[in-house]
N, CA, C and O atoms as CSV, one atom per row, in Angstrom:
chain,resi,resn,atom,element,x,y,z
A,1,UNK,N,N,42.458,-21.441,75.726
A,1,UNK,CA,C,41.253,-21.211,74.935
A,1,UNK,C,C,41.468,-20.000,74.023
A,1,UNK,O,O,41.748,-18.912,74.527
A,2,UNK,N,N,41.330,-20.169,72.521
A,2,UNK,CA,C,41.275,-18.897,71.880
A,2,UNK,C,C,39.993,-18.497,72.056
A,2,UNK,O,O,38.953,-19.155,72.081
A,3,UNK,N,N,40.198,-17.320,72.176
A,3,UNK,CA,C,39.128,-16.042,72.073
A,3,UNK,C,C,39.059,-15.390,71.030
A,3,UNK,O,O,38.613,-14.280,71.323
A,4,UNK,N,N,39.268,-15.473,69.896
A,4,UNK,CA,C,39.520,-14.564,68.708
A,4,UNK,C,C,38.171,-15.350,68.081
A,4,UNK,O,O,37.632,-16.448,68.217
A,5,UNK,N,N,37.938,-14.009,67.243
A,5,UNK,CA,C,36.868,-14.209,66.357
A,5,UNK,C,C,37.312,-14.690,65.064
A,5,UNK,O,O,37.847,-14.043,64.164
A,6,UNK,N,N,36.919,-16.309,65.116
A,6,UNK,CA,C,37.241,-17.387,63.407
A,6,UNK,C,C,36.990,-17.359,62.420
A,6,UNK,O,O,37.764,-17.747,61.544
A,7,UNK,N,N,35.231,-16.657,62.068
A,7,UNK,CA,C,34.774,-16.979,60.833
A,7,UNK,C,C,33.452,-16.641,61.199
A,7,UNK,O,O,32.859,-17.137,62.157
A,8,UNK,N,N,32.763,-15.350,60.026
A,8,UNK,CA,C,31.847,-15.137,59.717
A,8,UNK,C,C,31.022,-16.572,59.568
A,8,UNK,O,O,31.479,-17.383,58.762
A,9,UNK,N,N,29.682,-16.958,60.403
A,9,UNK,CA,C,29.110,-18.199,60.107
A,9,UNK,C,C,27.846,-17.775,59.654
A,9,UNK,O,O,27.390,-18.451,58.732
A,10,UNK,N,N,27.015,-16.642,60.136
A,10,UNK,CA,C,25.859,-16.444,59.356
A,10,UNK,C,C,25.724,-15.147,58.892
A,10,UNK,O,O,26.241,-14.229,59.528
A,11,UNK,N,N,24.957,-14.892,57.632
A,11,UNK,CA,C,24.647,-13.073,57.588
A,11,UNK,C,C,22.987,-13.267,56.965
A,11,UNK,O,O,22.502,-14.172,56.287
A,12,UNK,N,N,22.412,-12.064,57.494
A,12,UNK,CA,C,21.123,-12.440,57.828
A,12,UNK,C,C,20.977,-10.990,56.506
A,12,UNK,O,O,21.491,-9.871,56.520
A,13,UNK,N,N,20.008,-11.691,55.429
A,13,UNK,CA,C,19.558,-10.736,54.440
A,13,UNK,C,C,18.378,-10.074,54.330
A,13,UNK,O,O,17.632,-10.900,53.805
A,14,UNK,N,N,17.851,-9.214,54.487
A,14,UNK,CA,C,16.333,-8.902,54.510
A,14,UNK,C,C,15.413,-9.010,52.691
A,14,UNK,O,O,15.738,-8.447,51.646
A,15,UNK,N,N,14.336,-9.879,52.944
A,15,UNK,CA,C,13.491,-10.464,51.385
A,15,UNK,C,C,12.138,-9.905,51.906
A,15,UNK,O,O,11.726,-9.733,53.053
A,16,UNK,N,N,11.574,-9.676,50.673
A,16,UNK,CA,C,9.903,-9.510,50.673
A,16,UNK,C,C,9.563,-10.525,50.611
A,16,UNK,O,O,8.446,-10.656,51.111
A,17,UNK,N,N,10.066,-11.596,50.137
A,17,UNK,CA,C,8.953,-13.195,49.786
A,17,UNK,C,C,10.130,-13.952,50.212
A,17,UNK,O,O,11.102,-14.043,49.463
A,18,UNK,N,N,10.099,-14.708,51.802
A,18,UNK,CA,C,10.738,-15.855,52.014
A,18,UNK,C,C,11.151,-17.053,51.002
A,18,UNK,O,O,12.256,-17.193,50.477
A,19,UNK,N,N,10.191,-17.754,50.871
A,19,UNK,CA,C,9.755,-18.596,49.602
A,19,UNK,C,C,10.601,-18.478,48.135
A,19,UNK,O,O,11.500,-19.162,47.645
A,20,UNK,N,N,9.971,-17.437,47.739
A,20,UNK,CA,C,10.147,-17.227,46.208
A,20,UNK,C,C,11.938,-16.691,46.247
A,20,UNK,O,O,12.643,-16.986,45.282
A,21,UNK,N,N,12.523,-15.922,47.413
A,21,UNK,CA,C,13.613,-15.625,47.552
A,21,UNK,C,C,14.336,-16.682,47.484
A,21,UNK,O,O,15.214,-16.698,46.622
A,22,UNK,N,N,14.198,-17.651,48.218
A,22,UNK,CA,C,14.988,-19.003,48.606
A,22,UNK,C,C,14.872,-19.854,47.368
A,22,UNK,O,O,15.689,-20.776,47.376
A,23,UNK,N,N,14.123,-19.814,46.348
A,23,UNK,CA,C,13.886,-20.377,45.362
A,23,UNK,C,C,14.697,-19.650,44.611
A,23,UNK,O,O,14.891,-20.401,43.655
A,24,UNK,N,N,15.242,-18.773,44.434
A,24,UNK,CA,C,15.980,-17.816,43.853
A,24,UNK,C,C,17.450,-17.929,44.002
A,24,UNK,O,O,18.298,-18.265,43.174
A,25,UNK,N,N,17.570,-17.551,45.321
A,25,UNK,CA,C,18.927,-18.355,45.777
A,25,UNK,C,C,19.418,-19.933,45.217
A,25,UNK,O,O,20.492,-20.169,44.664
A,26,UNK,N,N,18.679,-20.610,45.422
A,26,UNK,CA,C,18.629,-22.174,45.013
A,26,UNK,C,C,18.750,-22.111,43.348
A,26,UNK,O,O,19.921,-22.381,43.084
A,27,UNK,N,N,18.196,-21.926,42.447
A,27,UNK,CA,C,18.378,-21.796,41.288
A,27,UNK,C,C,19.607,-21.147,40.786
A,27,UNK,O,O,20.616,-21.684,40.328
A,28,UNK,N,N,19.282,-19.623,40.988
A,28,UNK,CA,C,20.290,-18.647,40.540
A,28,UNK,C,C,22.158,-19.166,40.968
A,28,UNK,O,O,23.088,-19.399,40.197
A,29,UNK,N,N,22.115,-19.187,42.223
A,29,UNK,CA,C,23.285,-19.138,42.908
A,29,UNK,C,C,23.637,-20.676,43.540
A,29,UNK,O,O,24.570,-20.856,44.322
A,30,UNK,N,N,22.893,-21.560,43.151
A,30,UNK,CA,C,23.281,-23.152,43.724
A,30,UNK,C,C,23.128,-23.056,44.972
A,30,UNK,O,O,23.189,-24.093,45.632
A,31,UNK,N,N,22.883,-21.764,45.645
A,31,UNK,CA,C,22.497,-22.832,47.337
A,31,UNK,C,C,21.577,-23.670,47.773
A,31,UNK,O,O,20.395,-23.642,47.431
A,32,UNK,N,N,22.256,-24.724,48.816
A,32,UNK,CA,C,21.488,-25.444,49.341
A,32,UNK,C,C,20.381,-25.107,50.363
A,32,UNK,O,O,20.799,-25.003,51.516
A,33,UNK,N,N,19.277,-24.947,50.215
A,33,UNK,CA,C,18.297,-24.698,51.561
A,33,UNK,C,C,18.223,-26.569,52.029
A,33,UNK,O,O,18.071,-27.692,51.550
A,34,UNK,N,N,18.596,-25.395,54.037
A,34,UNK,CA,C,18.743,-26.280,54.738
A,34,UNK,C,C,17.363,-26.348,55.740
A,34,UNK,O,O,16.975,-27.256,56.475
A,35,UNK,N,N,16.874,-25.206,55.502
A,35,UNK,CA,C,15.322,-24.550,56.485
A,35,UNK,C,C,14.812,-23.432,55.800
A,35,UNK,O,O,15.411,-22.548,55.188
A,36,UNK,N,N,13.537,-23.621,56.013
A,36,UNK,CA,C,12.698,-22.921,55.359
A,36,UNK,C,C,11.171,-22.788,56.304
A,36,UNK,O,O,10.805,-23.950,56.475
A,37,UNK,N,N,10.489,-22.139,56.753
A,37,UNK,CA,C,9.390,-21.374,57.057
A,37,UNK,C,C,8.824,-20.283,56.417
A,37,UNK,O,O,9.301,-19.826,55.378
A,38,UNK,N,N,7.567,-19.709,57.117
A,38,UNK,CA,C,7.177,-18.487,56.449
A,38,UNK,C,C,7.925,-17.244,57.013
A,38,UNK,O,O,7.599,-16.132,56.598
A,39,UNK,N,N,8.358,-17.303,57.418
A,39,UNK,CA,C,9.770,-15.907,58.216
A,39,UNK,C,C,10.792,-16.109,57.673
A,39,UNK,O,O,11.198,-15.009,57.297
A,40,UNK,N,N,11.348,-16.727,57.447
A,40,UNK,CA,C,13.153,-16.883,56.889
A,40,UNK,C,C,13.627,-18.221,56.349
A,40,UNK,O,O,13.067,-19.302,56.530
A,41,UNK,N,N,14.355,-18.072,55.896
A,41,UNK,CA,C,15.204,-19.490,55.241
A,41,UNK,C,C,16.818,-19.507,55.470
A,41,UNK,O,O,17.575,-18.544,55.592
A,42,UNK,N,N,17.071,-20.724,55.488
A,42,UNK,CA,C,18.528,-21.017,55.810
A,42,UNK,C,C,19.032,-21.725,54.761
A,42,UNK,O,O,18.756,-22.887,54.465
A,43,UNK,N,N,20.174,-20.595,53.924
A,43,UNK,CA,C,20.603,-21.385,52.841
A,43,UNK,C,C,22.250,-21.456,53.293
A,43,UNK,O,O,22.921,-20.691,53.985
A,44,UNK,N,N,22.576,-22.663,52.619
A,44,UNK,CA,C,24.408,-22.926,52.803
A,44,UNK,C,C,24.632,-22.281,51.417
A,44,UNK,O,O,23.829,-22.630,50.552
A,45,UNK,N,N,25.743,-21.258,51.006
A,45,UNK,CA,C,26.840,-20.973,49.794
A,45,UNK,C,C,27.712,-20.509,50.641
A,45,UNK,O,O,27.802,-20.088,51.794
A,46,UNK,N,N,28.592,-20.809,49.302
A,46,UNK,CA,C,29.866,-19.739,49.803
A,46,UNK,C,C,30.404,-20.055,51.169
A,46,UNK,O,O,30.829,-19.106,51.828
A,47,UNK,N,N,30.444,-21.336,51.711
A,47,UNK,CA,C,30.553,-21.941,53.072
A,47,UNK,C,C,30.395,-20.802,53.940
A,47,UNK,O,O,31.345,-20.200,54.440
A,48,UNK,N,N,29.202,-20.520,54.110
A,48,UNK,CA,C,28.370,-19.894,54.951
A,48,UNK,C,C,27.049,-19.891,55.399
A,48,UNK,O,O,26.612,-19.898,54.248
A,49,UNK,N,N,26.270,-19.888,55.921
A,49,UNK,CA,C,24.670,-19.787,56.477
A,49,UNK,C,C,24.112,-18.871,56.238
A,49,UNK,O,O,24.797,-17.955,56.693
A,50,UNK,N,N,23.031,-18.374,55.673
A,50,UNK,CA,C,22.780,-17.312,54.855
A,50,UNK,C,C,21.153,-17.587,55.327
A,50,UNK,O,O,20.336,-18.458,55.026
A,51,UNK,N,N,21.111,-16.408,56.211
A,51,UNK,CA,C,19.589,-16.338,56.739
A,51,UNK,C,C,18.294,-15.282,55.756
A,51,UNK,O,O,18.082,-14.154,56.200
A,52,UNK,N,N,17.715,-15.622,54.802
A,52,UNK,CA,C,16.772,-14.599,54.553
A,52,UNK,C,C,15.424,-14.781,55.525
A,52,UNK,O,O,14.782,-15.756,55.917
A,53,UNK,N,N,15.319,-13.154,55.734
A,53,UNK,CA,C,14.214,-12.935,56.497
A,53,UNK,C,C,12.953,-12.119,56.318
A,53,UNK,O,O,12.942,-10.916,56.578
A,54,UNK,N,N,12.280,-12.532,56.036
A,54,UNK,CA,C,10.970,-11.524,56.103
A,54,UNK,C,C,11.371,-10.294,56.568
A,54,UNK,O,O,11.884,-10.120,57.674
A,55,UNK,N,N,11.061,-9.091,55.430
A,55,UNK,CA,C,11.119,-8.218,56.052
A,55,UNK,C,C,10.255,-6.716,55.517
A,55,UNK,O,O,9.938,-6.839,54.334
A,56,UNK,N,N,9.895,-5.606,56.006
A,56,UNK,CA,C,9.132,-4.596,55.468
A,56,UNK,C,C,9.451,-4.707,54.143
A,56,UNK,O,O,10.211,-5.537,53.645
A,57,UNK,N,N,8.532,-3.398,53.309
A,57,UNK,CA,C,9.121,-3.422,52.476
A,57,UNK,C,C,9.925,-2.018,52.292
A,57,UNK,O,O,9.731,-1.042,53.016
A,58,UNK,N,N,10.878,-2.060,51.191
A,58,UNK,CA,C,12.082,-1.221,51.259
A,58,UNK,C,C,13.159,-1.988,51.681
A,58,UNK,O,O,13.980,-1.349,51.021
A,59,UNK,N,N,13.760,-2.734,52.172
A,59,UNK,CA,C,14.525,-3.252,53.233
A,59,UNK,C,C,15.792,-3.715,51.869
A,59,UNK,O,O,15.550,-4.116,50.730
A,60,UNK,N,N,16.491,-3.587,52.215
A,60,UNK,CA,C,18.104,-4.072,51.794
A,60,UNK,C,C,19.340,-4.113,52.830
A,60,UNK,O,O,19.371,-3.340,53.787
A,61,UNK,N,N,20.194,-4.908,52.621
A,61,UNK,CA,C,21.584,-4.920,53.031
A,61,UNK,C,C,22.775,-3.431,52.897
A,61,UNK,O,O,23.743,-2.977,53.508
A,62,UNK,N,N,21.979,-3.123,51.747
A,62,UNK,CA,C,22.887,-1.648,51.512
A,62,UNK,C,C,23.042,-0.265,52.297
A,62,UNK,O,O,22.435,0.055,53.319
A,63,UNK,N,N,24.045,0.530,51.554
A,63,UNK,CA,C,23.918,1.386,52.647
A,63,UNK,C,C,24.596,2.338,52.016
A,63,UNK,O,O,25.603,1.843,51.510
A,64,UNK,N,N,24.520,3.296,51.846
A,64,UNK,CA,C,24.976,4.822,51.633
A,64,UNK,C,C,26.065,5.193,52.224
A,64,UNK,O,O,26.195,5.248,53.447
A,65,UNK,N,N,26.913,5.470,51.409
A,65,UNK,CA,C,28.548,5.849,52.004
A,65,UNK,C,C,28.626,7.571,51.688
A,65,UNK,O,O,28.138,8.443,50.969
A,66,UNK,N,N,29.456,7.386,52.612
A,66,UNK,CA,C,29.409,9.146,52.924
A,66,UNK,C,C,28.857,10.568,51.519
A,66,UNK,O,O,27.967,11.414,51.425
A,67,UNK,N,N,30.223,10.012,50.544
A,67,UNK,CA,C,30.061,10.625,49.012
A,67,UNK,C,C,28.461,10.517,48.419
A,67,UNK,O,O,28.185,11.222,47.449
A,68,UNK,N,N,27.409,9.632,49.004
A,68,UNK,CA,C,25.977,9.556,48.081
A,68,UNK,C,C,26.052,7.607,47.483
A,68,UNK,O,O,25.031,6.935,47.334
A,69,UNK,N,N,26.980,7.261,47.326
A,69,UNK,CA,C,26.829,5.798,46.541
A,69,UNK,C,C,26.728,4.714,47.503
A,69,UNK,O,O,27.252,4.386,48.568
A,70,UNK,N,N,25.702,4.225,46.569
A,70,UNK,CA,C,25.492,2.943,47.149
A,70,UNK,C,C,26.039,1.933,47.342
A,70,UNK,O,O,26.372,1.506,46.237
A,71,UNK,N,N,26.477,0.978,48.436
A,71,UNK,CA,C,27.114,0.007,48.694
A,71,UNK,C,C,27.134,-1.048,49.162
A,71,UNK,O,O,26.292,-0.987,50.058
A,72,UNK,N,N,27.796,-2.583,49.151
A,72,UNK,CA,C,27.420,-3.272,49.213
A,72,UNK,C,C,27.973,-4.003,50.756
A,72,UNK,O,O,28.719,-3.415,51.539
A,73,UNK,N,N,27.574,-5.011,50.910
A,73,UNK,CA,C,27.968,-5.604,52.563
A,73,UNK,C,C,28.657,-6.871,52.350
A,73,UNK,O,O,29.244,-7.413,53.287
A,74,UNK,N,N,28.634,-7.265,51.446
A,74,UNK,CA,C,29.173,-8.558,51.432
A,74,UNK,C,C,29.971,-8.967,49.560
A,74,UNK,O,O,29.395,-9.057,48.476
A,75,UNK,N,N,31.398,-9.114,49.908
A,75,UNK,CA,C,32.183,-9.488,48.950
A,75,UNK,C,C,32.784,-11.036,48.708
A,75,UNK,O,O,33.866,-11.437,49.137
A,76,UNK,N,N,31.859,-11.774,47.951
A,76,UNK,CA,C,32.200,-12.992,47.245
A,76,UNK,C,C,33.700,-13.167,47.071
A,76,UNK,O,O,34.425,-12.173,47.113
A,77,UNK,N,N,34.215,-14.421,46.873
A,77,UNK,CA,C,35.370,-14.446,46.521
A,77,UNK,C,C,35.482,-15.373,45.101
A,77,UNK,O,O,34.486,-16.089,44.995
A,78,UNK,N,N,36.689,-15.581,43.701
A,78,UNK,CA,C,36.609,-16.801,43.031
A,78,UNK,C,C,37.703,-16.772,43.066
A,78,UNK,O,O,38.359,-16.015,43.783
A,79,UNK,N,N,38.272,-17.840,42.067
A,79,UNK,CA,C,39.654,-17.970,42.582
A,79,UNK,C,C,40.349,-17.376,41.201
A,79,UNK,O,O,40.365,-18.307,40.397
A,80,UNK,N,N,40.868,-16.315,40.676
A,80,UNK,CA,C,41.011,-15.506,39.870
A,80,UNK,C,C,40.223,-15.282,38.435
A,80,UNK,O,O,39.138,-15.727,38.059
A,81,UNK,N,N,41.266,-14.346,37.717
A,81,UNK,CA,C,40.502,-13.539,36.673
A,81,UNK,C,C,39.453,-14.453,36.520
A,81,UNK,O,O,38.509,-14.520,37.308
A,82,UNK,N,N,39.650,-15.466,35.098
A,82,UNK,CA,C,39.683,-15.991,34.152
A,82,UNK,C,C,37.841,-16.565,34.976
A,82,UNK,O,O,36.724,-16.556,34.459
A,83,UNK,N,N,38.320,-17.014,36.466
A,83,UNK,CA,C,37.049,-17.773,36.632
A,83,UNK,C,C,36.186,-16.047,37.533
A,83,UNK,O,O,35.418,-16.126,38.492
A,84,UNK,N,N,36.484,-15.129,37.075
A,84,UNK,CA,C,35.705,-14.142,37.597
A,84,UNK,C,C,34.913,-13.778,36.331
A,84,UNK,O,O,33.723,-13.465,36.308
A,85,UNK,N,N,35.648,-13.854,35.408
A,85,UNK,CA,C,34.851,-13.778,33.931
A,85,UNK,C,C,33.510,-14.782,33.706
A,85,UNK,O,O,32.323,-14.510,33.533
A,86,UNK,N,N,34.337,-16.246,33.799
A,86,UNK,CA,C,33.492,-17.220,33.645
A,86,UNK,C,C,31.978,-16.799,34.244
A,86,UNK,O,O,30.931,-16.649,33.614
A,87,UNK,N,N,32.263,-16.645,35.838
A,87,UNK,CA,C,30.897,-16.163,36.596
A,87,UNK,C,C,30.064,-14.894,36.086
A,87,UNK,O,O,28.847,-15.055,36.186
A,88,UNK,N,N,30.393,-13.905,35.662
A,88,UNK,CA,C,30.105,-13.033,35.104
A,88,UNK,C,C,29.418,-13.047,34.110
A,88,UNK,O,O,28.460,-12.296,33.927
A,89,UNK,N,N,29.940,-14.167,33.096
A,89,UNK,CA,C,28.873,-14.640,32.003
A,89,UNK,C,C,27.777,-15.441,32.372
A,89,UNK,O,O,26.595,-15.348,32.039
A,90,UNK,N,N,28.467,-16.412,33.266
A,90,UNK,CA,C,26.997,-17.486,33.488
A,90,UNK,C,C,26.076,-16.119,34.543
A,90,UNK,O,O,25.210,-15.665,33.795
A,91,UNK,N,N,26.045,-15.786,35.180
A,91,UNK,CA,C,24.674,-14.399,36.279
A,91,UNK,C,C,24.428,-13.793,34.696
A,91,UNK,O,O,23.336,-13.242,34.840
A,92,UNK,N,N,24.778,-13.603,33.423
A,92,UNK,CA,C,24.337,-12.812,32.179
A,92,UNK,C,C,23.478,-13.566,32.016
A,92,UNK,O,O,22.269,-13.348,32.095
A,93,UNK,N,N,24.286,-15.020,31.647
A,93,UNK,CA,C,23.011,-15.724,31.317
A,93,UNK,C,C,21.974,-16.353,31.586
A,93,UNK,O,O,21.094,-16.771,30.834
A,94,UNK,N,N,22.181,-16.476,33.644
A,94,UNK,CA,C,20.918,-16.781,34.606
A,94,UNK,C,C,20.025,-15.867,34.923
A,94,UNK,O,O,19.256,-16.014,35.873
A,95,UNK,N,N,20.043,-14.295,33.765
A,95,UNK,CA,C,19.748,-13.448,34.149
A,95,UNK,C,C,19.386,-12.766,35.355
A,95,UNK,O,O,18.250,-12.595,35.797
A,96,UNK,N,N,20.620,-12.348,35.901
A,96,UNK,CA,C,21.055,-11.889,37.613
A,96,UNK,C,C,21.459,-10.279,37.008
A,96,UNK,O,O,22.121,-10.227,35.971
A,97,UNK,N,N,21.136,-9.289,37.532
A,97,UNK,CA,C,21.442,-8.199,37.186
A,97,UNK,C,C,22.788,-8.205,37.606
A,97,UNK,O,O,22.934,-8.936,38.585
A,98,UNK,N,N,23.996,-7.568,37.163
A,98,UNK,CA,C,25.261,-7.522,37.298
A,98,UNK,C,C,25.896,-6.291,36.814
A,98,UNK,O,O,25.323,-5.727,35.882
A,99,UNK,N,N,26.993,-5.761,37.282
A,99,UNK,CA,C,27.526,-4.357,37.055
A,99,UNK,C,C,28.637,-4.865,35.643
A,99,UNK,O,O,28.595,-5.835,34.886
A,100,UNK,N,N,29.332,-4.003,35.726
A,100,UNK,CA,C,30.505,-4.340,34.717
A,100,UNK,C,C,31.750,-4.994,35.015
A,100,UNK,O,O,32.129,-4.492,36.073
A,101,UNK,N,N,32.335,-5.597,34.746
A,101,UNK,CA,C,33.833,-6.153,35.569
A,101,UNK,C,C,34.729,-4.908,35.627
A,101,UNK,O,O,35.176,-4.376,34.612
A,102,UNK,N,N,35.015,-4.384,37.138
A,102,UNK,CA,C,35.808,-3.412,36.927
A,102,UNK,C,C,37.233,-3.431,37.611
A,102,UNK,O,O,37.180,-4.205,38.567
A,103,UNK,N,N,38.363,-2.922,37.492
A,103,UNK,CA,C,39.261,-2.627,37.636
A,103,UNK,C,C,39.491,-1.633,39.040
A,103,UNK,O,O,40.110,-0.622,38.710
A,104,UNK,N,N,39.250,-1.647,40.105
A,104,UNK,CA,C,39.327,-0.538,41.295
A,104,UNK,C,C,40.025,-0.013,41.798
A,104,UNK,O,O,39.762,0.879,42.604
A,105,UNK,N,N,41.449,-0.496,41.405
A,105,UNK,CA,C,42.972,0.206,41.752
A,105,UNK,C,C,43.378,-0.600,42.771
A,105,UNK,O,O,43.845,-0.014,43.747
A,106,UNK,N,N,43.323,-1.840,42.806
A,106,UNK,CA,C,44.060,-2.806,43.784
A,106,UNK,C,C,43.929,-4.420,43.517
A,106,UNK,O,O,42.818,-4.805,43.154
A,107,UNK,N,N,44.409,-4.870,43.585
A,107,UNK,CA,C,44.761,-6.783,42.926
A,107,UNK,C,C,43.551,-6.958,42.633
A,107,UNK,O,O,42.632,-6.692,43.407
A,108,UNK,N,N,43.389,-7.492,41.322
A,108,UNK,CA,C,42.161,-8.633,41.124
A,108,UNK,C,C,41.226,-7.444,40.209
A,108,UNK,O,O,41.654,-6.392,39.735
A,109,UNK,N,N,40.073,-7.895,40.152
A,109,UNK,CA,C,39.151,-7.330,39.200
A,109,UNK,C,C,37.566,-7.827,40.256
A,109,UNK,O,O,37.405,-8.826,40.957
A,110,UNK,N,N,36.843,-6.945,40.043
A,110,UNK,CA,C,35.119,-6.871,40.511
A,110,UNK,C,C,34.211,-6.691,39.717
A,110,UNK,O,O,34.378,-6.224,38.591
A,111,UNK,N,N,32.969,-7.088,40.268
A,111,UNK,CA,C,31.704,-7.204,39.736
A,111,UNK,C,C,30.983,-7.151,40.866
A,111,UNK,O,O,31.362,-7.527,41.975
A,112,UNK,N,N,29.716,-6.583,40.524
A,112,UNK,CA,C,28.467,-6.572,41.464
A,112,UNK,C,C,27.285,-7.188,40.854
A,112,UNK,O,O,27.147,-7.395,39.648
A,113,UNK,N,N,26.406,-7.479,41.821
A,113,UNK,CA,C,25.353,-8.215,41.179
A,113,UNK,C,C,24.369,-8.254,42.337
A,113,UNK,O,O,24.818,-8.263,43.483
A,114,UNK,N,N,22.809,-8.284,42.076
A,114,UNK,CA,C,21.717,-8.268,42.847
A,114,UNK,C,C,20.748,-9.314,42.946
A,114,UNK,O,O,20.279,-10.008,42.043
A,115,UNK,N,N,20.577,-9.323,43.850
A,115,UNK,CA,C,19.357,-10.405,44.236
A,115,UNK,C,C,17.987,-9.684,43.899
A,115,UNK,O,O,18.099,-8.516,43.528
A,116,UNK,N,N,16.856,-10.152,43.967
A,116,UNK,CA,C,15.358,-9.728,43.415
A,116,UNK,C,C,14.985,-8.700,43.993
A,116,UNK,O,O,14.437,-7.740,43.451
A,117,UNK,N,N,15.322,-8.849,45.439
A,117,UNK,CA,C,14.947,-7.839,46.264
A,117,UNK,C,C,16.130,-6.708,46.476
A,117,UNK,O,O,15.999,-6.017,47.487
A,118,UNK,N,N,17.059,-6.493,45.789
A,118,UNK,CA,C,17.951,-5.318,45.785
A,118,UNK,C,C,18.620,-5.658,46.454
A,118,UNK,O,O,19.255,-4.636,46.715
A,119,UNK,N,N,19.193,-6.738,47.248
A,119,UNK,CA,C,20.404,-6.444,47.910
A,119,UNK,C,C,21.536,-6.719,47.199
A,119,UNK,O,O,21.494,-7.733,46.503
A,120,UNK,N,N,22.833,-5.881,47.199
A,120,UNK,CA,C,23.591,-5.974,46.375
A,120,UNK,C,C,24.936,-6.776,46.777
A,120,UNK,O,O,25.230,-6.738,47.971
A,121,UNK,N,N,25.692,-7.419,46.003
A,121,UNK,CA,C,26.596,-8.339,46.081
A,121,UNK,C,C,28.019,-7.972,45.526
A,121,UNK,O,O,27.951,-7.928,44.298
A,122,UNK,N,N,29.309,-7.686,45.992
A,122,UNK,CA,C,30.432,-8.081,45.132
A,122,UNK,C,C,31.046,-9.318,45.009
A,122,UNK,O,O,31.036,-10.183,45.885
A,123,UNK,N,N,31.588,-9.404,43.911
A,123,UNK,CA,C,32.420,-10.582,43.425
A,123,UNK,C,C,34.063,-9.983,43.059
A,123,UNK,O,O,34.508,-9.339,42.109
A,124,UNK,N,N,34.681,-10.539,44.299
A,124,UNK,CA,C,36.469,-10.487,43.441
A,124,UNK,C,C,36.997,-11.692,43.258
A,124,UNK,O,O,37.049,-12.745,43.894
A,125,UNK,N,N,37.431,-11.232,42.089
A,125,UNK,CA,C,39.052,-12.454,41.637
A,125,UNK,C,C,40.100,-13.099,42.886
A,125,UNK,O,O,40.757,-14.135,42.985
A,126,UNK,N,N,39.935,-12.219,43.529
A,126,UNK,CA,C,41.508,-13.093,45.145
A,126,UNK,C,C,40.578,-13.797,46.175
A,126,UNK,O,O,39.818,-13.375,47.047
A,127,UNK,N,N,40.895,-14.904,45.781
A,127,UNK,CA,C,40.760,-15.394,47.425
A,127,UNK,C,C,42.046,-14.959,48.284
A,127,UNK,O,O,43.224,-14.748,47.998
A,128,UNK,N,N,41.136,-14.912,49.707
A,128,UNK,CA,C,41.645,-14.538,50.606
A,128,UNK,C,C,43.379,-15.420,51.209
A,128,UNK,O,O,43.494,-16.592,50.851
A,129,UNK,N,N,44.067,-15.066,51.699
A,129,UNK,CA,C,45.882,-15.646,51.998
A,129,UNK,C,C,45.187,-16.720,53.139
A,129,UNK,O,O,45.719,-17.830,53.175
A,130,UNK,N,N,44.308,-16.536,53.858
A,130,UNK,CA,C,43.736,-17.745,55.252
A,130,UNK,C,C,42.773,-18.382,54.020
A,130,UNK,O,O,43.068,-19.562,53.830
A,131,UNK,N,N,42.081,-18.069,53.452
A,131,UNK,CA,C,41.790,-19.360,52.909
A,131,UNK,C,C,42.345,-20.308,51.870
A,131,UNK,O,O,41.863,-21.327,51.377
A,132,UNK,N,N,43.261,-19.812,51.715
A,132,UNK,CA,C,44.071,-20.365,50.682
A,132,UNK,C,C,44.927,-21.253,51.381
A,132,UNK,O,O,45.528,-22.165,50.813
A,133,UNK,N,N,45.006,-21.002,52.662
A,133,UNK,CA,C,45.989,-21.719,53.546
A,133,UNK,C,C,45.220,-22.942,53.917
A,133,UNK,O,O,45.479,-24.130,53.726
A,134,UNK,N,N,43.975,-22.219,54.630
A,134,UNK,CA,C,42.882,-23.252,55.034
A,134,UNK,C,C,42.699,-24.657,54.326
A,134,UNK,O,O,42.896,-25.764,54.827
A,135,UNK,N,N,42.231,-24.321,52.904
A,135,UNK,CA,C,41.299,-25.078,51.928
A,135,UNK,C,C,42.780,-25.456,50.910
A,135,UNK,O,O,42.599,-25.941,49.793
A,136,UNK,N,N,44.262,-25.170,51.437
A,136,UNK,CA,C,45.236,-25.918,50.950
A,136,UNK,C,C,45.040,-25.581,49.220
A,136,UNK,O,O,45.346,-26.536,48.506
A,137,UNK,N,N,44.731,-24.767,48.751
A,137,UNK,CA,C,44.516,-23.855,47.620
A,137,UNK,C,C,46.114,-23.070,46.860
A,137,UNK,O,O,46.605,-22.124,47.475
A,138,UNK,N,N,46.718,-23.503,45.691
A,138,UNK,CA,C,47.336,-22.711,45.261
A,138,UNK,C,C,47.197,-21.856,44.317
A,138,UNK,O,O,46.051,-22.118,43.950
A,139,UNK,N,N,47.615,-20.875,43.552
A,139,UNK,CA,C,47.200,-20.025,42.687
A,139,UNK,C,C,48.758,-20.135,41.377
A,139,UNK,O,O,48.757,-19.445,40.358
């Protein structure tokens, strides 16, 4: 029996408006809602389960790193530059707030981008060496 831990399957986001969030998700970002109530919703992207939940207000995913800046919890993947650009333009033009494409001193290129309720998102150019193996992916 392996015992090793396989694969992130859900990450649970904190929203002020269940509803209108998941409608957001669904539009903006193509996920599929699979469940929906007045507490939380269950959307599939990014082959993952993506729980938004009712929550106070103030509430985000982020978090303050030692230096003062704000940061994010969860890094998207595409499958290089060219289609990191592509995405970058279409969130311009689904109007998704988005940072600048930047350069960070290691393979690939980033972007950030936010959901309604502030939680913040990166996007890099590399997919990961296991999923590339996985999903039989060359570059």
């Amino acid at each position: 029996m392996n015992r090793q831990l396989i694969r992130v399957g859900t990450t649970y986001l904190p929203v002020k408006d269940v509803q209108w969030s998941a409608s957001w998700y669904v539009k903006k970002l193509g996920a599929e809602l699979s469940y929906q109530d007045d507490e939380k919703a269950i959307l599939n992207i990014a082959d993952q389960s993506f729980f938004l939940v009712k929550s106070k207000p103030g509430q985000s995913a982020n978090f303050i790193d030692h230096s003062g800046k704000e940061r994010f919890s969860i890094t998207f993947e595409v499958d290089g530059v060219d289609a990191l650009e592509q995405l970058h333009t279409d969130f311009q033009n689904r109007h998704i707030p988005v940072g600048e494409i930047e350069q960070r001193g290691h393979t690939g290129k980033n972007f950030t981008f936010r959901d309604p309720c502030g939680n913040k998102f990166d996007v890099w150019s590399e997919l990961s060496l296991a999923f590339k193996e996985t999903h039989k992916v060359s570059s």
